[in-house]
SELOGU-567362 format. One line per 10 residues: their letters; for each residue x, y, z of C-alpha. Coordinates in Angstrom, 2 decimals, decimal comma. Layout:
<marnus>
A) X/Y/Z  ...
</marnus>
This chain:
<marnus>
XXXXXXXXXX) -109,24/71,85/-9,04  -107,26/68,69/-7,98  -106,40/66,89/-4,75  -102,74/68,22/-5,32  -103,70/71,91/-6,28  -105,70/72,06/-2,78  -103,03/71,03/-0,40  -100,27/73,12/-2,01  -103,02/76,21/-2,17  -103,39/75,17/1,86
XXXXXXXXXX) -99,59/75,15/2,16  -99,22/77,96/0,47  -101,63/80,16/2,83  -100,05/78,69/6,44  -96,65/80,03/5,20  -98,45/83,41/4,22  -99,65/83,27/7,89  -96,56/83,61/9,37  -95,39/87,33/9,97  -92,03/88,33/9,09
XXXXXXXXXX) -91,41/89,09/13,02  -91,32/84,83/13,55  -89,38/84,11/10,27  -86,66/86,45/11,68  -86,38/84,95/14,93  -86,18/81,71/13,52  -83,46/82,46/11,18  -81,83/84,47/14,50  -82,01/81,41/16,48  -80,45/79,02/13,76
XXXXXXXXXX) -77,81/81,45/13,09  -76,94/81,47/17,34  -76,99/77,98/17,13  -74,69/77,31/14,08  -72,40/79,69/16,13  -72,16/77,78/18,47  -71,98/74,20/16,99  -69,04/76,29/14,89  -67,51/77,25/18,84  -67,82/73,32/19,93
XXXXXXXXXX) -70,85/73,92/21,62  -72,39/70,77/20,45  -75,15/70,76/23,37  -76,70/73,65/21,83  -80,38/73,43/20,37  -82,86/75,39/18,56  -86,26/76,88/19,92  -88,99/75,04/18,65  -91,78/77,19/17,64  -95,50/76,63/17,73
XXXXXXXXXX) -95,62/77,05/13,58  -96,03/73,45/12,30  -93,27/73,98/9,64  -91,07/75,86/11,63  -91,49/73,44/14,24  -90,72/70,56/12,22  -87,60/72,06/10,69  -86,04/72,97/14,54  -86,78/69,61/15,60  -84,63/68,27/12,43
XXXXXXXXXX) -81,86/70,85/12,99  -82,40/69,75/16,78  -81,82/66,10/15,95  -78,51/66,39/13,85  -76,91/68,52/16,99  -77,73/65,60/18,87  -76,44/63,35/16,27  -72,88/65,50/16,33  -72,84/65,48/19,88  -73,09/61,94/20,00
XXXXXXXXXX) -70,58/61,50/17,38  -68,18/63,56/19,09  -68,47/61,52/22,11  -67,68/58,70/20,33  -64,87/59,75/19,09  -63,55/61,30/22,77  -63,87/58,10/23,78  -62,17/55,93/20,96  -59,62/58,72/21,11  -58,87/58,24/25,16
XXXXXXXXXX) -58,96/53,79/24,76  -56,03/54,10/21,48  -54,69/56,94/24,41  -54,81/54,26/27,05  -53,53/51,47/24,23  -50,57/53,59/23,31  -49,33/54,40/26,58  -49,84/50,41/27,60  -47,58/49,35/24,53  -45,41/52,11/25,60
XXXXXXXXXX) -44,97/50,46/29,40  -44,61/47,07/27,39  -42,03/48,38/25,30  -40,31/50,56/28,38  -40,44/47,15/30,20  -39,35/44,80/27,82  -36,30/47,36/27,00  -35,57/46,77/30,66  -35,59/43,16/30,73  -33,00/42,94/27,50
XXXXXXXXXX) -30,84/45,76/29,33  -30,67/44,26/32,69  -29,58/40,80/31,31  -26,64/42,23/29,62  -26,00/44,32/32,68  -26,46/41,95/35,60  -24,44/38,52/35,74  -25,87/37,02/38,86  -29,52/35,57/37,35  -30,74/35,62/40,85
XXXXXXXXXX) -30,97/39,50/41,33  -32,45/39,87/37,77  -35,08/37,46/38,59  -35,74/39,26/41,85  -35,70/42,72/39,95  -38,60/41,39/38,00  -40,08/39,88/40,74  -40,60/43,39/41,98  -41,38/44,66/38,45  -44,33/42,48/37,48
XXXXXXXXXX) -45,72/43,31/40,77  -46,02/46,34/40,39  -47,60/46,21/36,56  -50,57/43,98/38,04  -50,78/45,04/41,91  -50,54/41,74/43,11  -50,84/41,01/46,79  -47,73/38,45/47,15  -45,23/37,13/44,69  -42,72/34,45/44,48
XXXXXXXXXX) -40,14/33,13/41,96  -38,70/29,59/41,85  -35,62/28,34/39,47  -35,17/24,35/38,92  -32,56/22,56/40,33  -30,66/19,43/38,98  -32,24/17,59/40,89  -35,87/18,31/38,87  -36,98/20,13/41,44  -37,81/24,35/42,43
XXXXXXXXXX) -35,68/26,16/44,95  -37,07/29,42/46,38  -35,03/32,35/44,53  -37,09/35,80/46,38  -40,36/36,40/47,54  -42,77/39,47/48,13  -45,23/40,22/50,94  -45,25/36,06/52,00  -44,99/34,26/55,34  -41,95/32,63/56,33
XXXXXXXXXX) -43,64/29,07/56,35  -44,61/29,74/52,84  -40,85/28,85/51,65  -41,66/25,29/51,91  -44,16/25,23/49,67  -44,21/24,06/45,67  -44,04/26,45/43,16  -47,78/26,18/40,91  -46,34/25,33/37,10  -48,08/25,84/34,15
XXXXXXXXXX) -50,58/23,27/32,93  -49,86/22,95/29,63  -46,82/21,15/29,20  -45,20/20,91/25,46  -43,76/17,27/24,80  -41,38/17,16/21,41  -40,04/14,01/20,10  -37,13/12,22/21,82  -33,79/14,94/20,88  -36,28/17,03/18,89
XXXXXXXXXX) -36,08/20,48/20,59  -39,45/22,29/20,87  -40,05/25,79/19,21  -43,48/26,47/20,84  -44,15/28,82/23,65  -45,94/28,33/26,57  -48,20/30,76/27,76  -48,90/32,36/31,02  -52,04/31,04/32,90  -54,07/32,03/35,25
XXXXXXXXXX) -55,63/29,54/38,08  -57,90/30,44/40,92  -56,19/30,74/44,21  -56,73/27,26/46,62  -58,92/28,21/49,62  -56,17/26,84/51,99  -53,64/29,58/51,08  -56,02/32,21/50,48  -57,48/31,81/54,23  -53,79/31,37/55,71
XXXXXXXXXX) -51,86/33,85/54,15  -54,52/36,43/52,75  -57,64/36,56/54,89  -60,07/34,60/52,49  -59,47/37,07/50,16  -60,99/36,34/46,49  -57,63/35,78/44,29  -55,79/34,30/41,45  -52,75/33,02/40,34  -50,63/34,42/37,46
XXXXXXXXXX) -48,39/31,55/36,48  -45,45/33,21/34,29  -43,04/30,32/33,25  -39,34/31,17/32,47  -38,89/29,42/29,71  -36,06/28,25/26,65  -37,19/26,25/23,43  -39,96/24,56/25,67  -38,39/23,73/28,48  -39,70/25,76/32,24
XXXXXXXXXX) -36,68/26,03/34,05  -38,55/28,39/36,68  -41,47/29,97/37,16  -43,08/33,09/38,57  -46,34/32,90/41,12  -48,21/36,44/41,63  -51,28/36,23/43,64  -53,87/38,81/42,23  -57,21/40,13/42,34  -60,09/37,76/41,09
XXXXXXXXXX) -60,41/38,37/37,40  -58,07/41,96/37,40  -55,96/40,03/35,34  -58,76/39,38/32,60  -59,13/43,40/32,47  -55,78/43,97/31,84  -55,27/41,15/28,81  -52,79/42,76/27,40  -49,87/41,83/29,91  -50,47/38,28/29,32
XXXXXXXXXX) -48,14/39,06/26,19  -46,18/41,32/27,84  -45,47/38,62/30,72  -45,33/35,64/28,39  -42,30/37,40/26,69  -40,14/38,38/29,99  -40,42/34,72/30,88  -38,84/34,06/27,46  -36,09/36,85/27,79  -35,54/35,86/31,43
XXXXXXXXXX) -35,93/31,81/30,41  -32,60/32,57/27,95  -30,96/34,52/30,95  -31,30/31,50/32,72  -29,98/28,98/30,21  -27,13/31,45/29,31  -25,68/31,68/33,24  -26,23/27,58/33,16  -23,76/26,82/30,18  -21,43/29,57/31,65
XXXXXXXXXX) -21,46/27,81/34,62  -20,56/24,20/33,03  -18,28/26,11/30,91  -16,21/27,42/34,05  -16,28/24,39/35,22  -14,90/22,52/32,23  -12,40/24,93/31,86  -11,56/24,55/35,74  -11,30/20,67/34,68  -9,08/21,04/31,87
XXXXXXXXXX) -6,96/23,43/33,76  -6,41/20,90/36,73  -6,08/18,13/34,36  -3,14/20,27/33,14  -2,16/21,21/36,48  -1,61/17,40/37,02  0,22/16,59/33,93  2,98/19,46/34,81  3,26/18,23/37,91  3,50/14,88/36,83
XXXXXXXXXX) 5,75/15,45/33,94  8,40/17,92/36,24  8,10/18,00/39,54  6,72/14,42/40,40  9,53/12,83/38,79  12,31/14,94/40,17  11,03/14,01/43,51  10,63/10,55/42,85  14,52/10,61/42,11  15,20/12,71/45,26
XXXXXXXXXX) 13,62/9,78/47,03  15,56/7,01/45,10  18,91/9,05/45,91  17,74/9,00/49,43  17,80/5,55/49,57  21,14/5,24/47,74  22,59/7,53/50,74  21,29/5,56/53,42  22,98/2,45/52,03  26,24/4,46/51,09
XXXXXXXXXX) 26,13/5,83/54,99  26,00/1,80/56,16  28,76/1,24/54,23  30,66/3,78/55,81  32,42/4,98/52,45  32,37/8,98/53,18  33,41/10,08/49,49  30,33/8,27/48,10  28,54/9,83/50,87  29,37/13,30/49,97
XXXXXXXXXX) 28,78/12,44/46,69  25,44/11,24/47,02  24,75/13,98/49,64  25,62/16,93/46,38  23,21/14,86/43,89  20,50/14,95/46,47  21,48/18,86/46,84  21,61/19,38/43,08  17,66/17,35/42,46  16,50/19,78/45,67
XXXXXXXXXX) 17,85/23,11/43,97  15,97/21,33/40,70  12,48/20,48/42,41  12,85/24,22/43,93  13,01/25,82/40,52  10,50/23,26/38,54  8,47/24,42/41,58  8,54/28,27/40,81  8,78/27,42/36,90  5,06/26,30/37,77
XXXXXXXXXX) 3,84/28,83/39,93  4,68/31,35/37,29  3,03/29,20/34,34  -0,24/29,13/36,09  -0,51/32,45/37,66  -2,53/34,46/35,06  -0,13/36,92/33,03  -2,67/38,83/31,50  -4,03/41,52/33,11  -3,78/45,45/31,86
XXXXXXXXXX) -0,87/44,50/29,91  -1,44/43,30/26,04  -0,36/40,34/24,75  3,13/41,48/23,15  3,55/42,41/26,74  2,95/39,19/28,78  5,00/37,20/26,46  8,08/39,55/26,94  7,65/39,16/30,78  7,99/35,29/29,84
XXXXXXXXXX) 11,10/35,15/27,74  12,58/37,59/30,25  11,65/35,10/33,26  12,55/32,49/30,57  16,27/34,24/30,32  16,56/34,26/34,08  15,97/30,34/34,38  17,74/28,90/31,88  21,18/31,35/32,09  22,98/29,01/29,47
XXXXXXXXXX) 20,65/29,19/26,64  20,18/32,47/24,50  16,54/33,57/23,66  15,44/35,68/20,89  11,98/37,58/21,09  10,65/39,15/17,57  7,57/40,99/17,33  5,41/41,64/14,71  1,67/41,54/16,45  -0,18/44,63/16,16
XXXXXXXXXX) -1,19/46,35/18,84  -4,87/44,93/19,46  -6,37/43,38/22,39  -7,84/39,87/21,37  -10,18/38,19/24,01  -8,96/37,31/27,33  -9,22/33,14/26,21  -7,51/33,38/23,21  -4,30/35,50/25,04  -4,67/32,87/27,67
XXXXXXXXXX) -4,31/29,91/25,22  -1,82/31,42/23,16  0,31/32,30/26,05  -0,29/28,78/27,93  1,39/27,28/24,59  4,35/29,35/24,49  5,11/28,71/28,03  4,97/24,70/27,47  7,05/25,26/24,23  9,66/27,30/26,18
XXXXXXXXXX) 9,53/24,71/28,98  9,72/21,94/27,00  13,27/23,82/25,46  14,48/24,39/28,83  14,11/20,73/29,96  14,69/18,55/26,86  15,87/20,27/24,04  19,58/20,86/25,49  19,37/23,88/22,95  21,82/26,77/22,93
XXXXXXXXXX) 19,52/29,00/20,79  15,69/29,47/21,14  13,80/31,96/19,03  10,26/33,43/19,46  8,23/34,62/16,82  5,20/36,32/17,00  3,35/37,83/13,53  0,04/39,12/12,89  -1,24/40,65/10,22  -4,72/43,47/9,81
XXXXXXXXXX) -6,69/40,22/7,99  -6,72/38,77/11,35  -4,12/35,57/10,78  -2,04/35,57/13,24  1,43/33,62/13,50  3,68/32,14/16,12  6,77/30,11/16,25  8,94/28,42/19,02  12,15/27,25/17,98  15,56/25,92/19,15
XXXXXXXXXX) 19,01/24,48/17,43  18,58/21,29/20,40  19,07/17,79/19,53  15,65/17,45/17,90  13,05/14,40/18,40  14,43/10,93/17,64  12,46/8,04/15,90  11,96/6,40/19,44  10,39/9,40/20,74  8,16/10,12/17,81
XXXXXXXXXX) 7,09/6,11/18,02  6,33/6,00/21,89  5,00/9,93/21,89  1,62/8,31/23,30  1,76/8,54/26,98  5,18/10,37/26,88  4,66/13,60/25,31  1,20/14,96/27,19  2,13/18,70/26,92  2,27/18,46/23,13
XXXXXXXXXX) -1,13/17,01/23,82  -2,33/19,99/25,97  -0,41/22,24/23,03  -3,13/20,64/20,99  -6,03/20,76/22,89  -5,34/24,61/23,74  -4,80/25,20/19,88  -8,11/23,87/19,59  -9,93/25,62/21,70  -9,14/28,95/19,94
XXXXXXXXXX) -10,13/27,45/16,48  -6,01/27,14/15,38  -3,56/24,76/14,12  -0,36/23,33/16,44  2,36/21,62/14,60  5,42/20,20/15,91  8,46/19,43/13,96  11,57/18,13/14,36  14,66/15,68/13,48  16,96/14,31/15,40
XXXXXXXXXX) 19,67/16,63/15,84  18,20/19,49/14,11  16,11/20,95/16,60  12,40/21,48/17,28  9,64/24,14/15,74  6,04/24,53/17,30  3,78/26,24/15,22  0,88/27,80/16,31  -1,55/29,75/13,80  -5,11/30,85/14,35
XXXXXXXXXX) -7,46/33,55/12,66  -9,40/36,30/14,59  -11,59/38,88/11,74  -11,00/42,20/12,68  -15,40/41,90/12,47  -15,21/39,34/15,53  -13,02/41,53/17,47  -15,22/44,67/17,18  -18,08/42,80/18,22  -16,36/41,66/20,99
XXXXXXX) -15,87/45,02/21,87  -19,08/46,28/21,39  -20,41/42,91/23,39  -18,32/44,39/26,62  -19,01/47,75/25,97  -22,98/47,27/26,63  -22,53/44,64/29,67
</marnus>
């Protein structure tokens, strides 16, 4: 008999050993335990018994429960850290959603920077915070601070390290990142009891440019646990670094609007009531030589053409207190012009005005009405005080393409060659006519012969598209 023969013989006898009393209680115990693997029982074993094979065959069954239970735990705890993941883009996202919504919401850049002040606090637990915005003057001015010392308003603002440089009028597309610098022992034993901290440096920045910068002081290496905010923070210093840039041209905007308006401000005065006064004070002079001459009809005379240029300054006066008090308000365009002609009518009692309307009833944006009324105030103005007109029409058209139409005319004695030769220097409201034409993206023409009267022109196109966006612009701030 072979080697082979024997041991499966041997084999063959140990299994015959065992009684059928152990067999069942083996199968017993497996089928318990597959019940309870099935149940999620997964710490569940397996008697071993004192039979070799039976012994040998728990120990297997023994080692894949083991095997499950340790896969299970892995999976628990994959399952909880793409939990913990999720609910930290979530926060990003909720955060983030914030940012965009407050800077449509809130005007004044200082409380939005101090609402995030607050905000990113919060997300990282930080100790103290502080937020600085650049001045003209290249340097940081305080905006808000959290849980600092008075005396700590004097000091600089830490700035990022890395600083992009981009060829001279080459604007930079990179971002900066937020960094993170170990707190200097002087502030850390003055303001936070040798405490072990950091500083998160979160720059507000536009196309490269840090026009401010947030400072929270933080745990020693809490920030590294929590990596994923360095995105999150990197891109409200973006949003907030646009906020920033957006109130700044707004601001030179306003003011080169205030310019233009004063500039205009001084060539009405200038043009009306400068000159009528200057004449008042020539007459003057006239009288007091008439009085010295003791001739009292010349006196009297003089005396009514003083009266008359008085009565003249008074209404040039209130002609331009009512052309630069704002007529727009509730009321739509249509309706501010009508209040115009009507003052128009009131002034000038000698000349007839016609008003025709054919502007639909849509509300354009507050600049445009302003501009377009501005330049049918000057036109009608201009009637009043040069055109010696009898008849002055005003046309308004618009059409649902977005073109819209207006014209300012009168049967007066026209412009004459001298006047359209010397117009530089002579004629600065056409100029401002222009200019305000401009700004709205239209056309101003002015013509006229001698004798035949004058037409201004104005025409400018607003899409029905731009207009709804408009609307939907003020609808979410």
């Amino acid at each position: 008999m072979s080697k082979a023969q024997s041991k499966n013989t041997s084999d063959n006898n140990d299994l015959n050993m065992l009684s059928k009393e152990d067999l069942s209680d083996f199968l017993s115990s497996l089928k318990t335990w597959t019940q309870k693997i099935r149940a999620g029982e997964l710490s569940a074993r397996v008697p071993v018994s004192n039979h070799a094979e039976i012994s040998e065959l728990s120990q297997d069954i023994n080692f894949v429960g083991e095997m499950l239970g340790s896969l299970s735990r892995d999976a628990e705890l994959q399952l909880q850290r793409h939990t913990e993941y999720i609910a930290q883009k979530n926060k990003s996202l909720e955060t983030l959603y914030d940012v965009v919504t407050s800077i449509n919401m809130t005007r004044d850049v200082q409380t939005l920077l101090t609402q995030f002040l607050h905000t990113m606090t919060e997300l990282v637990n930080a100790h103290a915070a502080v937020v600085y915005l650049e001045t003209e003057k290249n340097t940081c001015s305080l905006i808000a601070e959290i849980g600092m010392d008075a005396s700590f308003n004097n000091r600089h603002p830490f700035l990022p390290e890395q600083k992009i440089k981009s060829p001279e009028n080459e604007v930079s597309q990179q971002t900066i990142p937020v960094t993170i610098i170990p707190c200097p022992k002087e502030i850390s034993s003055n303001y936070f009891g040798n405490k072990q901290l950091s500083i998160l440096i979160v720059p507000l920045q536009y196309r490269g440019k840090i026009l401010g910068v947030y400072n929270l002081y933080i745990d020693e290496n809490r920030f590294a646990k929590k990596s994923e905010y360095k995105d999150l923070f990197t891109s409200i210093g973006r949003h907030l670094g646009i906020a920033v840039e957006k109130a700044r041209l707004d601001e030179e905007a306003n003011a080169l609007t205030i310019i233009r308006e004063r500039s205009s401000f001084a060539n009405e005065l200038h043009d009306s009531l400068a000159q009528t006064l200057a004449s008042i004070k020539y007459q003057v002079r006239v009288l007091d030589e008439t009085i010295h001459q003791e001739d009292e009809e010349a006196t009297w005379q003089e005396l009514e053409r003083i009266e008359t240029s008085i009565d003249e300054a008074h209404s040039e006066l209130r002609a331009l207190i009512a052309h630069f008090r704002l007529p727009i308000g509730e009321h739509s365009l249509a309706v501010s012009v009508e209040q115009i002609v009507e003052r128009f009518k009131q002034d000038s009692e000698d000349i007839q005005v016609y008003l025709q309307k054919e502007w639909p009833n849509t509300k354009l944006p507050t600049q445009i009405e302003l501009q377009v009324i501005r330049i049918i105030q000057e036109a009608l103005t201009n009637a009043r005080k040069h055109s010696e007109a009898k008849v002055v029409r005003v046309w308004m058209r618009g059409d649902e393409n977005g073109h819209y139409f207006v014209l300012i005319e009168d049967d007066g004695i026209g412009i004459s060659e001298r006047q359209k030769q010397n117009s530089k220097g002579e004629h600065v409201g056409l100029s401002v006519m222009q200019d305000r034409a401009s700004r709205i993206g239209g056309t101003l023409t002015v013509e006229g012969e001698a004798g035949e009267g004058v037409q201004v022109r104005l025409e400018f196109d607003y899409s029905p598209d731009a207009l709804q966006d408009e609307r939907n612009n003020q609808n979410i701030t």
